[in-house]
Backbone bond lengths (Angstrom), bond angles and torsions (degrees), N, CA, C in turn:
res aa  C-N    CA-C-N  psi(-1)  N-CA   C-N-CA  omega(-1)  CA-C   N-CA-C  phi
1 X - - - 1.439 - - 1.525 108.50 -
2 X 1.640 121.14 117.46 1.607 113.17 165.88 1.292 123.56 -53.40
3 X 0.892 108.47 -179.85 1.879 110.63 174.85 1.291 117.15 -96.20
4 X 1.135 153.55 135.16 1.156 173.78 -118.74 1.803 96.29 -119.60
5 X 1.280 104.48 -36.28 1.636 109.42 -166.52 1.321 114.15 -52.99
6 X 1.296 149.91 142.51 1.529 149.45 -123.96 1.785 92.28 -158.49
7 X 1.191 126.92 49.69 1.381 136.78 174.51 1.824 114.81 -93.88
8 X 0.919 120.22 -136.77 1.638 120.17 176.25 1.564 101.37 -103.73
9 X 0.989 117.18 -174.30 1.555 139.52 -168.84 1.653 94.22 -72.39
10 X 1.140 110.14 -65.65 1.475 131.60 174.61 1.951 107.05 -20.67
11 X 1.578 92.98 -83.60 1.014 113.45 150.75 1.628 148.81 -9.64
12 X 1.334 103.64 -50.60 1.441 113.29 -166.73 1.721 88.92 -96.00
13 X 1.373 107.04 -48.43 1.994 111.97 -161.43 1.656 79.84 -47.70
14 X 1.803 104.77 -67.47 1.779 84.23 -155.80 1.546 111.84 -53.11
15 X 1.125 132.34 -47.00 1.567 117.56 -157.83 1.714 95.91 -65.52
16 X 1.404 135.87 -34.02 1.160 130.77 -159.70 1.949 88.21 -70.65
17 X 1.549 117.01 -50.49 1.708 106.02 179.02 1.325 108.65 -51.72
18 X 1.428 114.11 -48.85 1.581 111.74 178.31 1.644 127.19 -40.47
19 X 1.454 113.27 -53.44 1.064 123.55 154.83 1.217 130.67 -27.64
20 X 1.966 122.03 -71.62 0.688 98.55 -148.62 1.905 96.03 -103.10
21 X 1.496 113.17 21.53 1.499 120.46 153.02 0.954 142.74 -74.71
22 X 1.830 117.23 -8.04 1.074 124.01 -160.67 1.940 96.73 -121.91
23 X 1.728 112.25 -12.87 1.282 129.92 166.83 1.417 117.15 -73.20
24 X 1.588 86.47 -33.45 2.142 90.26 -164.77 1.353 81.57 -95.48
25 X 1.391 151.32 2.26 1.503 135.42 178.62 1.549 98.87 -99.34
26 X 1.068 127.59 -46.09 1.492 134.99 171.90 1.796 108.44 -57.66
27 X 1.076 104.03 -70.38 2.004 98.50 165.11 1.519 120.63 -10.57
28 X 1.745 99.74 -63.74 1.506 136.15 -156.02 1.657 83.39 -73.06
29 X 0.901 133.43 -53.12 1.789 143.38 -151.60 1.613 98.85 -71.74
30 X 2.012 103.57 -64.33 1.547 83.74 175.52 0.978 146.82 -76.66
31 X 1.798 98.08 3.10 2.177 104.92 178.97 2.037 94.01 -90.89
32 X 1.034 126.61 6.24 1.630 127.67 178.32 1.340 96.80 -103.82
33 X 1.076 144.85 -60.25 1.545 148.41 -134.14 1.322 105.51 -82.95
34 X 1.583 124.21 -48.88 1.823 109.30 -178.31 1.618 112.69 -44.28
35 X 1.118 114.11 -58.98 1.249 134.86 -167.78 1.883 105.01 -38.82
36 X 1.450 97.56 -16.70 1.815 106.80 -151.15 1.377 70.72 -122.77
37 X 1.456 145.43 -26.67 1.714 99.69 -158.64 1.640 81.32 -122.85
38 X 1.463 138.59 16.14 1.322 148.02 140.85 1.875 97.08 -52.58
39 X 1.274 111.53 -77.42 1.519 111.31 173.48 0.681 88.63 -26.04
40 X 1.749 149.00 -92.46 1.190 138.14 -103.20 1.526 130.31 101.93
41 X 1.357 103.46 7.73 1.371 129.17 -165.22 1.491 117.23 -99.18
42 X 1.428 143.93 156.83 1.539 123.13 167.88 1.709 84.86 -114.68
43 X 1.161 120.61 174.81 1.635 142.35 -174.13 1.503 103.57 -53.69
44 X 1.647 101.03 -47.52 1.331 101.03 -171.26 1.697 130.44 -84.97
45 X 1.839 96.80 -19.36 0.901 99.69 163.36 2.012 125.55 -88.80
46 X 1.021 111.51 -12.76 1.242 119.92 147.61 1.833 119.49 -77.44
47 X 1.314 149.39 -12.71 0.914 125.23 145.61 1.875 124.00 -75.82
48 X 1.502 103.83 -9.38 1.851 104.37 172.30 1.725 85.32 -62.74
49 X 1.571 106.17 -88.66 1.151 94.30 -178.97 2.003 148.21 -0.41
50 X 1.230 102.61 -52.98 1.583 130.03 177.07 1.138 80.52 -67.40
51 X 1.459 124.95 -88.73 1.592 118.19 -158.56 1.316 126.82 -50.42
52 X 1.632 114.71 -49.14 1.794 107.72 168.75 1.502 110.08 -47.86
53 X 1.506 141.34 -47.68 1.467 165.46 -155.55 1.596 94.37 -63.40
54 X 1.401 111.07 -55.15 1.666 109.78 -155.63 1.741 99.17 -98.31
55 X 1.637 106.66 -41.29 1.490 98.89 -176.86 1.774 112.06 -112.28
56 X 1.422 134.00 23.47 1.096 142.26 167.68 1.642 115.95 69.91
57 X 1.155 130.91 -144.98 1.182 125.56 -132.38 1.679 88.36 -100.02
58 X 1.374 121.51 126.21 1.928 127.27 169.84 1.251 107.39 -135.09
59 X 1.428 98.97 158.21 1.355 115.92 -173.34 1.718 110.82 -86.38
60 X 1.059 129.98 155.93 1.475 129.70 -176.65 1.757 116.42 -32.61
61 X 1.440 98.60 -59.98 1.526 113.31 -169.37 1.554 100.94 -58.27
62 X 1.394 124.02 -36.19 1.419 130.74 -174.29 1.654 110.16 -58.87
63 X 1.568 105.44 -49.12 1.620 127.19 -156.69 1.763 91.03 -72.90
64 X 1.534 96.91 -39.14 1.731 101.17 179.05 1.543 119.89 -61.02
65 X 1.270 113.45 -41.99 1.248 128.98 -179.30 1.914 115.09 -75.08
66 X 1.031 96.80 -39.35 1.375 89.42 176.54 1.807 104.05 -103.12
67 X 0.827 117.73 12.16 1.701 127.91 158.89 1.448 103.29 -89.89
68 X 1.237 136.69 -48.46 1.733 160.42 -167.47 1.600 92.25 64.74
69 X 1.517 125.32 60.30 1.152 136.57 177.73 1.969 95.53 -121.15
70 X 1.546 108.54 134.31 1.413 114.63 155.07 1.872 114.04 -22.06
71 X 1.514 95.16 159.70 1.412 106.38 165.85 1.826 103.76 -81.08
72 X 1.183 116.65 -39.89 1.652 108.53 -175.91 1.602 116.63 -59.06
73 X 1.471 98.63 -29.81 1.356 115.59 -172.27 1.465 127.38 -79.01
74 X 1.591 92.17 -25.92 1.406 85.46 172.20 1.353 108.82 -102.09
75 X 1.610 111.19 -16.12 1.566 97.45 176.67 1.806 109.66 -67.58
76 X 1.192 124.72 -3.12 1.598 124.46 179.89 1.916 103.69 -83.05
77 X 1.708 103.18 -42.83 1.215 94.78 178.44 1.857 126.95 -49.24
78 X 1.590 83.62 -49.83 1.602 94.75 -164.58 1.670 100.83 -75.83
79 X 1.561 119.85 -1.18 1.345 124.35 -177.30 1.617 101.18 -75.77
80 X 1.471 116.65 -25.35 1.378 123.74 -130.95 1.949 83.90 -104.42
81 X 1.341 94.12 -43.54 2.085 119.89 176.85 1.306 101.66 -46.16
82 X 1.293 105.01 -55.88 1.532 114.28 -160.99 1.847 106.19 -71.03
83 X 1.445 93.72 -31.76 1.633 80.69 -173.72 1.462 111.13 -88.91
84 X 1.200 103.18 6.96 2.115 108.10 179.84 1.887 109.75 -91.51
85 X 1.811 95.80 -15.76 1.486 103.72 -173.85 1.826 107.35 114.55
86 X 1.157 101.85 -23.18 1.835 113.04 -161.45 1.307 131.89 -64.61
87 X 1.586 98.26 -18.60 1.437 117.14 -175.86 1.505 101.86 -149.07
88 X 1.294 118.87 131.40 1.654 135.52 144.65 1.032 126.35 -91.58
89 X 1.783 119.13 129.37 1.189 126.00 154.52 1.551 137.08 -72.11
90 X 1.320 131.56 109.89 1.251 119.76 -151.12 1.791 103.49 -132.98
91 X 0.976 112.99 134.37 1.600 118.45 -160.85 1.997 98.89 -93.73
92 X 1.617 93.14 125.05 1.745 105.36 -169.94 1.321 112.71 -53.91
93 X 1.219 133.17 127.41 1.144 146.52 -176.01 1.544 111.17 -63.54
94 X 1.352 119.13 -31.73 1.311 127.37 -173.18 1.776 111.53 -98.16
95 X 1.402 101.76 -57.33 1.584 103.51 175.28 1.974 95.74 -109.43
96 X 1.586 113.19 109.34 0.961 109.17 -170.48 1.758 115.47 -77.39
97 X 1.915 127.00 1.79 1.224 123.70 -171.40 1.714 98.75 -91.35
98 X 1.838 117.15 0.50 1.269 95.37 174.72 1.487 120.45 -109.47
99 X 1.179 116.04 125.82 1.775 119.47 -178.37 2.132 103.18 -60.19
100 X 0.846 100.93 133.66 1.462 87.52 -178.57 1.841 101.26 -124.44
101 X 1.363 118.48 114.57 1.419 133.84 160.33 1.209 119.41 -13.94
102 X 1.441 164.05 96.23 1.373 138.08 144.67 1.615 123.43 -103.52
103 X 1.144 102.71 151.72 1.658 107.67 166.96 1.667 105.56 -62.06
104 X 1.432 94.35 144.17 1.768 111.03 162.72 1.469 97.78 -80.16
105 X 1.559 96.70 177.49 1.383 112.65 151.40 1.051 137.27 -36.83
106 X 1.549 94.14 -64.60 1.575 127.18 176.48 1.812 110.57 -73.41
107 X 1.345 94.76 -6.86 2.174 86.40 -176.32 1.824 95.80 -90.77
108 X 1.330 107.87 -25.60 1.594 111.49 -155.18 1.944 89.77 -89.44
109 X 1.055 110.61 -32.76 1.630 107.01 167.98 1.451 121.13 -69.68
110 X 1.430 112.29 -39.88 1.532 102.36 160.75 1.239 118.87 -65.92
111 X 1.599 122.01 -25.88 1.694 100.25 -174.17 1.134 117.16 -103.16
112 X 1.594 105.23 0.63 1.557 106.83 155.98 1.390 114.82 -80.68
113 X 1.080 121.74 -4.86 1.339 115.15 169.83 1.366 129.14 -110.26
114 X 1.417 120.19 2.12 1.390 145.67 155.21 1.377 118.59 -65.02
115 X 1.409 97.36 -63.15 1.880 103.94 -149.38 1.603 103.81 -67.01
116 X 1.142 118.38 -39.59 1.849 121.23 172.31 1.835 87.86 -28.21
117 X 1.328 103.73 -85.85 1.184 115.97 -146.67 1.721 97.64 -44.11
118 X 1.567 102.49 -68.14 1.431 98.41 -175.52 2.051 126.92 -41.13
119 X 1.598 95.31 -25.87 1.642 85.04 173.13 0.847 112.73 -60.69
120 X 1.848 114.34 -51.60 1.680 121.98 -169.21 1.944 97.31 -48.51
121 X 1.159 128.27 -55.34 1.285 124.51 -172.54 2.051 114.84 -63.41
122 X 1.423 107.39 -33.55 1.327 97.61 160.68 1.800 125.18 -74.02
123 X 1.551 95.14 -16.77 1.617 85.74 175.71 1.279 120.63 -107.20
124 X 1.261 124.43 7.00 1.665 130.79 152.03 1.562 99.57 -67.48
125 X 0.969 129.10 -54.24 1.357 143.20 175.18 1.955 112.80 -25.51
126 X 1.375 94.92 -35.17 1.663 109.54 -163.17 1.753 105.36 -120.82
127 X 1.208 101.62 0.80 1.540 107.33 177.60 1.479 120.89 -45.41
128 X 1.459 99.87 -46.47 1.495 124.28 -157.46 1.827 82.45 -72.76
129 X 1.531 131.95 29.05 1.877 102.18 -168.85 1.537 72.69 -161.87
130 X 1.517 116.33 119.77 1.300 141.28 167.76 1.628 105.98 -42.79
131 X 1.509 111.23 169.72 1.395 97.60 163.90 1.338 129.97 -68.89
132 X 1.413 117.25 -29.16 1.464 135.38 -178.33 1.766 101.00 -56.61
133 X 1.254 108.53 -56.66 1.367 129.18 176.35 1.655 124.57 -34.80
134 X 1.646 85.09 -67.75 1.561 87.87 153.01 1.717 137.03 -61.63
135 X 1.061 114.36 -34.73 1.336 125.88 -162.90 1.802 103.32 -80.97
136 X 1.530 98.26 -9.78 1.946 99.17 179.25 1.379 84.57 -125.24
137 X 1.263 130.45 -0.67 1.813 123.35 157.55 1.752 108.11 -55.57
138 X 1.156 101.02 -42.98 1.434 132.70 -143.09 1.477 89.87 -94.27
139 X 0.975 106.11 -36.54 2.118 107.77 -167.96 1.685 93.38 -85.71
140 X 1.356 129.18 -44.23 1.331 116.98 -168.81 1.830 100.14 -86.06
141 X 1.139 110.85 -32.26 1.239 79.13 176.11 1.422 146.20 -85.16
142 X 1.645 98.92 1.65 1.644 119.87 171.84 1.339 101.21 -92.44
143 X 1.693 130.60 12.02 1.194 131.82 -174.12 1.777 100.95 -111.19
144 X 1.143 100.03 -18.53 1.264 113.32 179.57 1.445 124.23 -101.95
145 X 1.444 104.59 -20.29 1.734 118.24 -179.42 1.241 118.07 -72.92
146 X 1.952 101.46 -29.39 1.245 131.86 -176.57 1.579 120.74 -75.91
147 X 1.630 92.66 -27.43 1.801 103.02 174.62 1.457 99.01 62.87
């Protein structure tokens, strides 16, 4: 649906992209999320997960930053990890003022046993968009992330 808003040309395109980016991201969210809060998981605490899993052991401010989640927020996530068993806090051996994140045993078995499923559910998600489709999905919106 466009926007109704009656501004300049300028104006209307962005709020009408705005719109319908912030619809097709919400769409995309609730066909991913049962699957994650069936686990037992919330989004965010399944993307700490993803991120310790794919890029290894980070410190809070890191997990925040490449989450683009608050510092309070993620210290609640990994508060929430830690008390399920899923995540350890472990103090850097080299610079001792940084706490550094790791997966358990038990966190790296759940997200090996998650993320299959969840790709298959992010890539039904993207079916409906050729490869070409995707690949200039993908170009404008790192063109846009970038500001």
């Amino acid at each position: 649906m466009p926007t109704n808003y009656r501004g300049s040309a300028q104006e209307t395109e962005a709020l009408d992209a705005y719109i319908k980016l912030m619809r097709s991201s919400t769409s995309v969210l609730n066909q991913v999320t049962p699957r994650l809060q069936k686990a037992g998981l919330t989004f965010s605490q399944f993307g700490v997960l993803e991120a310790l899993y794919h890029l290894g052991p980070l410190c809070q401010k890191e997990l925040g930053d490449k989450l683009l989640q608050s510092g309070g927020n993620i210290t609640m996530v990994v508060n929430n990890l830690e008390r399920q068993g899923l995540v350890i806090r472990l103090r850097d051996e080299v610079d001792k003022r940084y706490i550094v994140v790791h997966l358990t045993w038990r966190g790296t078995q759940r997200i090996q046993e998650l993320f299959p499923e969840h790709l298959k559910d992010i890539v039904a998600c993207f079916k409906v968009l050729s490869s070409k489709e995707l690949s200039q999905l993908n170009q404008l919106l790192r063109k846009v992330g970038k500001g």
